[in-house]
C-alpha positions as CSV (number, residue, x, y, z in Angstrom):
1,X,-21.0,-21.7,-9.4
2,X,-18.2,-20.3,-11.5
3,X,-18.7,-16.5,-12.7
4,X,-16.8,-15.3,-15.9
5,X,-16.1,-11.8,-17.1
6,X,-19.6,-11.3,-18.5
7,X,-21.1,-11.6,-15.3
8,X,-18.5,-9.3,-13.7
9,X,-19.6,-6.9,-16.7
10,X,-23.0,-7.1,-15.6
11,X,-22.4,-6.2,-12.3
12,X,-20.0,-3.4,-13.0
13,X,-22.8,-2.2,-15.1
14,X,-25.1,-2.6,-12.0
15,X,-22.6,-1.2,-9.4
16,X,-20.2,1.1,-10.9
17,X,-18.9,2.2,-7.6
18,X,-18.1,-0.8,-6.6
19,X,-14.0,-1.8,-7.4
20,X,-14.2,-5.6,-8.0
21,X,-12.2,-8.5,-10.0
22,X,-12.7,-11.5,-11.1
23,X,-10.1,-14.1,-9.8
24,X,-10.7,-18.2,-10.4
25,X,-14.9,-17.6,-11.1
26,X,-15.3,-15.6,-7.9
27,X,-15.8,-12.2,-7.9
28,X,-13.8,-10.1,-5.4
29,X,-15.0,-7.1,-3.9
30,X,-12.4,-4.4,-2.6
31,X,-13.2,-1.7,-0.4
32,X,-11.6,1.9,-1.1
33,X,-7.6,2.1,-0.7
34,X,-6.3,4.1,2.3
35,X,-4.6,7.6,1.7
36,X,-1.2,6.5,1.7
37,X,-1.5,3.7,-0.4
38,X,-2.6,6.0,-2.8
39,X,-0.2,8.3,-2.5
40,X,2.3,5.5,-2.8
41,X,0.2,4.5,-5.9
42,X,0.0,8.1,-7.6
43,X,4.1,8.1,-6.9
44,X,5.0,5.3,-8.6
45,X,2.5,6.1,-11.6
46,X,4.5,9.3,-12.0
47,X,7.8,7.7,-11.7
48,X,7.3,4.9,-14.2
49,X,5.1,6.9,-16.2
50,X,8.1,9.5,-17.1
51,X,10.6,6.5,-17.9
52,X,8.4,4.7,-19.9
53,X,6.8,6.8,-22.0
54,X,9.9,8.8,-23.1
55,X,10.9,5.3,-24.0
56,X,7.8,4.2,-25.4
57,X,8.3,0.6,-23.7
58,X,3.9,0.4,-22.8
59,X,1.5,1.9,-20.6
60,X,1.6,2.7,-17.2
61,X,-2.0,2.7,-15.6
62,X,-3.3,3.1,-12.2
63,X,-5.9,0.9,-9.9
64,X,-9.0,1.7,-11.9
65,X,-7.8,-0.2,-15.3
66,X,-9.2,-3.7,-15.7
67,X,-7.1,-6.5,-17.1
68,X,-8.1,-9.7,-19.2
69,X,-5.7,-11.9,-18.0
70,X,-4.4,-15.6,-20.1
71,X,-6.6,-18.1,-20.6
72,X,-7.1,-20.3,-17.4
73,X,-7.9,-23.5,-19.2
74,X,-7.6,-23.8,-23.3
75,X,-10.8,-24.0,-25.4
76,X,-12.8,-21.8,-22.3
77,X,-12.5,-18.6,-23.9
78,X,-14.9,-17.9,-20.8
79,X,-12.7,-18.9,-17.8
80,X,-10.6,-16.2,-17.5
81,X,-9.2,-13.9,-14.4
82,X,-9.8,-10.1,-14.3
83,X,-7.7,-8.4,-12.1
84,X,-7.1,-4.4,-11.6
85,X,-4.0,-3.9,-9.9
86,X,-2.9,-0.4,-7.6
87,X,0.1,0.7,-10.6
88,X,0.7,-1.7,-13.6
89,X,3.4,-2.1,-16.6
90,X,2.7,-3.6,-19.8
91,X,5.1,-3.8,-22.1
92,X,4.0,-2.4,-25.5
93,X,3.9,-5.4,-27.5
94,X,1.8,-7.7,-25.0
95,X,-1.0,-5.3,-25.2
96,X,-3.1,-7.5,-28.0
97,X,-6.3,-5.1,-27.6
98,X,-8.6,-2.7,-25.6
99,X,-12.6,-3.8,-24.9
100,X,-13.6,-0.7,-23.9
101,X,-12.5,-0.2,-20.1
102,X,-10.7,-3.5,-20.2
103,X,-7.2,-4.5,-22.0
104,X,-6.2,-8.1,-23.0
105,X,-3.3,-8.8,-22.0
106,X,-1.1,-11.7,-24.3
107,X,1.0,-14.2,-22.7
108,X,3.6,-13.7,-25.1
109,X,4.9,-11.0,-26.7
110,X,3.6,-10.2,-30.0
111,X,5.5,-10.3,-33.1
């Protein structure tokens, strides 16, 4: 049985303490990070954070954002990947738009 994003919705919905993603119609459970990879984390947030946003190149965002990833296969607007990585970069024109906590991410630049 292949899950989609809805169903990882639900379950977020369900089990908001839970950090999970949705990678190839499974959903993936993590446990919580260790202290120093969360240090690491907060670091490089910090870091990139200053040099981007004096820039103004994207957004910087840390392990709780969620991310609509490309289309796996065309015409299943369902069959996509959410993934939530520890520190993430997107640059400011492949943001296409925000669902609330999620952000879809374009696979090509916009413009």
């Amino acid at each position: 049985m292949s899950l989609t994003i809805t169903d990882l919705e639900q379950l977020q919905t369900e089990h908001p303490e839970w950090q999970m993603e949705l990678v190839e119609g499974k959903i993936i459970v993590s446990p919580p990070s260790d202290y120093e990879s969360e240090e690491i984390g907060a670091r490089l947030i910090t870091f990139l954070n200053n040099w981007v946003m004096s820039r103004k190149l994207g957004r910087i965002t840390g392990s709780s954002a969620g991310f609509i990833l490309p289309k796996i296969e065309d015409g299943d607007s369902e069959k996509r990947n959410l993934r939530a990585p520890d520190v993430s970069f997107v640059r400011a024109d492949r943001i296409e738009e925000k669902q609330g906590r999620l952000c879809r991410v374009s696979s090509r630049p916009n413009g």
